[in-house]
N, C-alpha and C positions, 0 to 999 in steps of 0.2 A: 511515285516510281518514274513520273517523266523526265526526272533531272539526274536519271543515273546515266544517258548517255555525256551528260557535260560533266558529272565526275570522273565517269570513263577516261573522256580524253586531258580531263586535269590532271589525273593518278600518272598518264602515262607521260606528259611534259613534265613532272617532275621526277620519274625516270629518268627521261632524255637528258636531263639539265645536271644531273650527277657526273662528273670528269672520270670518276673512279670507273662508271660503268661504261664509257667511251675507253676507257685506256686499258680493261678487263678485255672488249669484245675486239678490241685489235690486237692484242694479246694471244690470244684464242685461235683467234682467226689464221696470224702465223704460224703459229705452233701446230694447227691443223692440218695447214699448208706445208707445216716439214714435215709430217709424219709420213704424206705420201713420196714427198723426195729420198726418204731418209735411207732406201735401197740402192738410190744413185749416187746422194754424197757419201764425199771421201770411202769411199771404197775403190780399190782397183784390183783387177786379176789377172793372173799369169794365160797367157795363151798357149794351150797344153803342146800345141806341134812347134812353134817355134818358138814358145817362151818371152815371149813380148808382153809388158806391158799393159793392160788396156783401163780405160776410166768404167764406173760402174755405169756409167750412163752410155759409154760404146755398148758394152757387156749387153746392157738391155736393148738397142737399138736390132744389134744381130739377135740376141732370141728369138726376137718379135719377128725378124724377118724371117728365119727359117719356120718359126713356129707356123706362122700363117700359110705358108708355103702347105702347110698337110693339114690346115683347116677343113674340116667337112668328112676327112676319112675315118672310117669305124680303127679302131682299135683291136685289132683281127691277128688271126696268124700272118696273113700276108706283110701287117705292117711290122708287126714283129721280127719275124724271118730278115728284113731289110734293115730295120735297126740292128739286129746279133751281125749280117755282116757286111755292114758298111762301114768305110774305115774312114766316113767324115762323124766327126763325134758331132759337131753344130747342127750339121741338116736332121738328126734324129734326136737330140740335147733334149725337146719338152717330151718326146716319148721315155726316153730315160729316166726323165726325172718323176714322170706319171709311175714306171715302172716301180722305179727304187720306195715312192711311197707306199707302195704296198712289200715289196718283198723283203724293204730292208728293216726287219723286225725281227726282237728276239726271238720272237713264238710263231713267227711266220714261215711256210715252205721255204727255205732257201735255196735258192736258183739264181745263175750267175747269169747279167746280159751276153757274155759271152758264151754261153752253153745252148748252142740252136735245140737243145728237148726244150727249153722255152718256151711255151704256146699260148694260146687263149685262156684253153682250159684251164692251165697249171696254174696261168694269173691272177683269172677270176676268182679258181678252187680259194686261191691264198687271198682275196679282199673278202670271200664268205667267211675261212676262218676267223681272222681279221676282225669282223665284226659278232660272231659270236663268239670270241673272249672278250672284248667290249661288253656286251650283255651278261657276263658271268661277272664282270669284277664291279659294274651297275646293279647288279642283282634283280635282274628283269625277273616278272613271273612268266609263267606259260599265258596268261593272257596278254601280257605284254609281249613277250616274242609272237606271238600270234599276229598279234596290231601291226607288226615291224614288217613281218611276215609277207603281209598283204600289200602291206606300201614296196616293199624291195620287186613284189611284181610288176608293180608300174614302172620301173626303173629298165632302160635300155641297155641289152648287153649283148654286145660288144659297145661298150661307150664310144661316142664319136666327139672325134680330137676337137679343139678349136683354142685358141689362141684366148687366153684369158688375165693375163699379167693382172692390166685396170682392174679388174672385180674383185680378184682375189687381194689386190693390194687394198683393197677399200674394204671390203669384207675384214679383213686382219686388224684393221685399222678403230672397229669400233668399241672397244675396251679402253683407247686415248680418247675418241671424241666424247663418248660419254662420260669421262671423268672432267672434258674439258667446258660441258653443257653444264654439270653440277654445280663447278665451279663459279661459272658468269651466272647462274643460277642464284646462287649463295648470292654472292656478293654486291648484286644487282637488287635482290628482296629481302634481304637480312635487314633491313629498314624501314620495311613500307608499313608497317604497325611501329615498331619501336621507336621510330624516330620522332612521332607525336609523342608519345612519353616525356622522349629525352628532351624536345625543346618544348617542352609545359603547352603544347599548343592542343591537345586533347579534349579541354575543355572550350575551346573552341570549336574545333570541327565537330565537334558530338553534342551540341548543346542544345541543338534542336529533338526532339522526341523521333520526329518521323524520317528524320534524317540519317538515322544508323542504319540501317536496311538498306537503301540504295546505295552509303557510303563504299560498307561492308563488299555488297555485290561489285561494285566499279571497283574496290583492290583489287579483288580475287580475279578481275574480268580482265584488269593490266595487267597483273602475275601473268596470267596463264599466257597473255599475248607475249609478253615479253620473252617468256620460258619458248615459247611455240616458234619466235623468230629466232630467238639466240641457238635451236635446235639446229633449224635450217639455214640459217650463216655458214654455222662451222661444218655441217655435211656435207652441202653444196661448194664452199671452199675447198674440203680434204676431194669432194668426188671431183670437181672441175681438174683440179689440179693434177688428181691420177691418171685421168684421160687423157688429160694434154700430154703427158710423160709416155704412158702405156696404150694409149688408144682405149675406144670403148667396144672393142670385140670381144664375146664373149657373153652378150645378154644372157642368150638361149640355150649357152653348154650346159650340160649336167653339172650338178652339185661334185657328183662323185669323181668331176675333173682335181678337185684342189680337195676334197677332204672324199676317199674315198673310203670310208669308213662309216658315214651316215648313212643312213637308207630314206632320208626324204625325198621322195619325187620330185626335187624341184629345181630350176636352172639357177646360175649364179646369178641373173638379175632379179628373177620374183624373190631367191633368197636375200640379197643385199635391201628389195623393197620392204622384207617382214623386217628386216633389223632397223631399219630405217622406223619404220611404225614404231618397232618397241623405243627405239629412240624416243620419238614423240610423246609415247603414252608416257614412259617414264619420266620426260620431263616436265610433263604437266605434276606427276605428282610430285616431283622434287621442287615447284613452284610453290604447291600447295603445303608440303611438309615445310618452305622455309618460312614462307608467310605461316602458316602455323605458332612455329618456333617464335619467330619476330614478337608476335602477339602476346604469345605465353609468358616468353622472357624478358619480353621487353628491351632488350639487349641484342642489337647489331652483331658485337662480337662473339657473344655465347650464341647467337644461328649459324654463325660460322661455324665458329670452335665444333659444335654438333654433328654439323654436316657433313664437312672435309674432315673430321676425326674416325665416323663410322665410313668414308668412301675408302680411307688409308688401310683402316682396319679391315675389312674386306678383300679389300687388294690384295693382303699379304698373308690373310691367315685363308688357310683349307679345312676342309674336312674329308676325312678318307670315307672311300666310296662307300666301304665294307661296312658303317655307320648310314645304313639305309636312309634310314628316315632323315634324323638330322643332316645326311647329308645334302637328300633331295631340298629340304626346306631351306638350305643354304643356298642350293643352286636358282629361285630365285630373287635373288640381291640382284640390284639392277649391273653392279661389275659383273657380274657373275652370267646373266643370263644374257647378256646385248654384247655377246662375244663371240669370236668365230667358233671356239671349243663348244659353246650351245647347239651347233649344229649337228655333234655328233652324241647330246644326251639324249636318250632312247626312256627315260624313267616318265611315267605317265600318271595324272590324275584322275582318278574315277571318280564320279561323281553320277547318284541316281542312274546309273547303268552308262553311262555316254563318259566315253575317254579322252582325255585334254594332255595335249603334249604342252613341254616345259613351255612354250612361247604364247601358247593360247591361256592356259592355266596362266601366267605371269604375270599377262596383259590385264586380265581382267582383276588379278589380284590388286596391280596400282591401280584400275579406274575405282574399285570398291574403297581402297582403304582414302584413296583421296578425296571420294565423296563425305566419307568419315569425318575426315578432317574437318572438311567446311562446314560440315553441320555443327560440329563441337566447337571449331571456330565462332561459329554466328551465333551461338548461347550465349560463348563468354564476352563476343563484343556486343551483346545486349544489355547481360550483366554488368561489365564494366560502365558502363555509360548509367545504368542505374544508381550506384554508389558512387562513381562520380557527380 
């Protein structure tokens, strides 16, 4: 076992020495870096009093300024009352836009910014309804709204304002970058078993008896590193990038600033830190499933084909809510559950009496099945080395 730290670091210089996976992770990395731009390029908007012009990147510079300008205040009738009648739309623009996400819904109270009976109450009455037809078309039980129940009390109300662009644009953002982790994924380990196969070198590196064991461990131990780096490349590129555009204000706002529709207790930055985890978890087991595939198929191109065929499919195809069960087990697919819409699914796992929301349930779902993997893994690369 002493010589699995030197195949360690050999597994992962023949990583490095791959082109393909250098011209993947700068690939990536840009593409990460547009998604946070991709509000400001080529967009432009009309400016409603005098009709001018503006770049979408003015556009955000003023939000941000008048936004922060009423950072820190509660969301009250007083701010309200000044929104209905002030006749600068900019200086009130991110209360509006907070407003219009709640009210402007088929099923929701409708009330116009410009009708001062507009209050508190009227507001909040319409984000409770809001989220209980949420629960109806989820098909929560009573002990699920129960669970909901209890968290919505931890929740501050009157919510207070704060300037949040950067989080919510990163938070939106994680549906591309995990597709974008999958991918330098795939195509970075789609080879680290198969490619002994394909150049007849198999019989070399496995010829010793005591040496499959340690081999085996130092893949699985570059996978995971390599999956673990290629994670936080592209997160840390889409988040630097957002800040730099948006500023990073907004750690500590409430959830229910950008999706107010959830009832988790939690601010947009410990939210963007669970997403970020599930990142992580997930991409250990998308290391683990390709190395897997690698091994089984022995084909580079068939771990691809596999993996980017089921991420597409995912992508594209739904299941309606109304289909409970199947639906919840759909929701989590790692598209599916490391996306901002996760934060507003309320459907719960029981287990032995103790309750697991979609993110914690998910979590542990990839650490179990990827442990899976490697143990089925380390069978068959024991067997194969036998019959070889």
């Amino acid at each position: 076992m002493n010589n699995i730290a030197t195949l360690y670091k050999f597994e992962l210089r023949k990583l490095a020495k791959r082109k393909i996976v250098w011209i993947s992770l700068a690939v990536m990395l840009v593409l990460s870096a547009f998604t946070s731009l991709s509000g400001i390029l080529f967009n432009s908007f009309s400016e409603s009093n005098s009709g001018e012009s503006i770049s979408g990147y003015e556009m955000a510079m003023r939000s941000r300024k008048y936004a922060r300008n009423l950072a820190g205040r509660a969301i009250d009738d007083t701010l309200l009352h000044q929104m209905q009648t002030s006749a600068d739309t900019w200086t009130y623009g991110a209360i509006y836009t907070y407003v219009w996400g709640i009210l402007d819904h088929d099923n929701a109270t409708m009330v116009t910014t410009n009708d001062t009976d507009l209050n508190a109450q009227s507001l909040y009455d319409a984000r409770t309804h809001l989220i209980y037809e949420q629960w109806q078309r989820q098909q929560l039980t009573k002990k699920e709204e129960a669970f909901w129940k209890t968290r919505e009390q931890n929740i501050q109300i009157p919510v207070i304002f704060d300037y949040t662009q950067g989080y919510k644009t990163l938070i939106q953002e994680f549906t591309a970058l995990n597709v974008m982790v999958l991918l330098l994924v795939t195509i970075g380990l789609s080879g680290i078993f198969s490619d002994e196969h394909l150049r007849k070198t198999d019989q070399i590196t496995l010829c010793c008896r005591l040496g499959r064991k340690p081999l085996y461990i130092a893949k699985i131990l570059a996978g995971l590193t390599f999956g673990i780096v290629s994670a936080i490349l592209i997160f840390l590129t889409a988040a630097i990038t957002s800040f730099l555009v948006y500023g990073t204000d907004g750690f500590h706002a409430a959830l229910q600033l950008v999706f107010p529709e959830s009832s988790r207790p939690l601010s947009l930055g410990k939210t963007t830190l669970v997403l970020f985890g599930l990142l992580i978890i997930a991409t250990l087991f998308y290391s683990i499933a390709a190395m897997h595939l690698s091994q089984r198929l022995r084909s580079s191109m068939g771990t691809m084909a596999i993996m980017v065929g089921i991420t597409i499919l995912t992508l594209f195809v739904t299941v309606p809510k109304n289909l409970r069960l199947f639906s919840q087990i759909y929701s989590y697919m790692p598209a599916w559950l490391i996306n901002a819409d996760s934060c507003m699914d309320h459907r719960l796992v029981t287990l032995f009496g103790v309750s697991f929301t979609n993110w914690q349930f998910g979590a542990a779902l990839y650490v179990i099945l990827g442990v899976i993997l490697v143990l089925i893994g380390a069978g068959m690369y024991r067997r194969y080395q036998v019959r070889g």
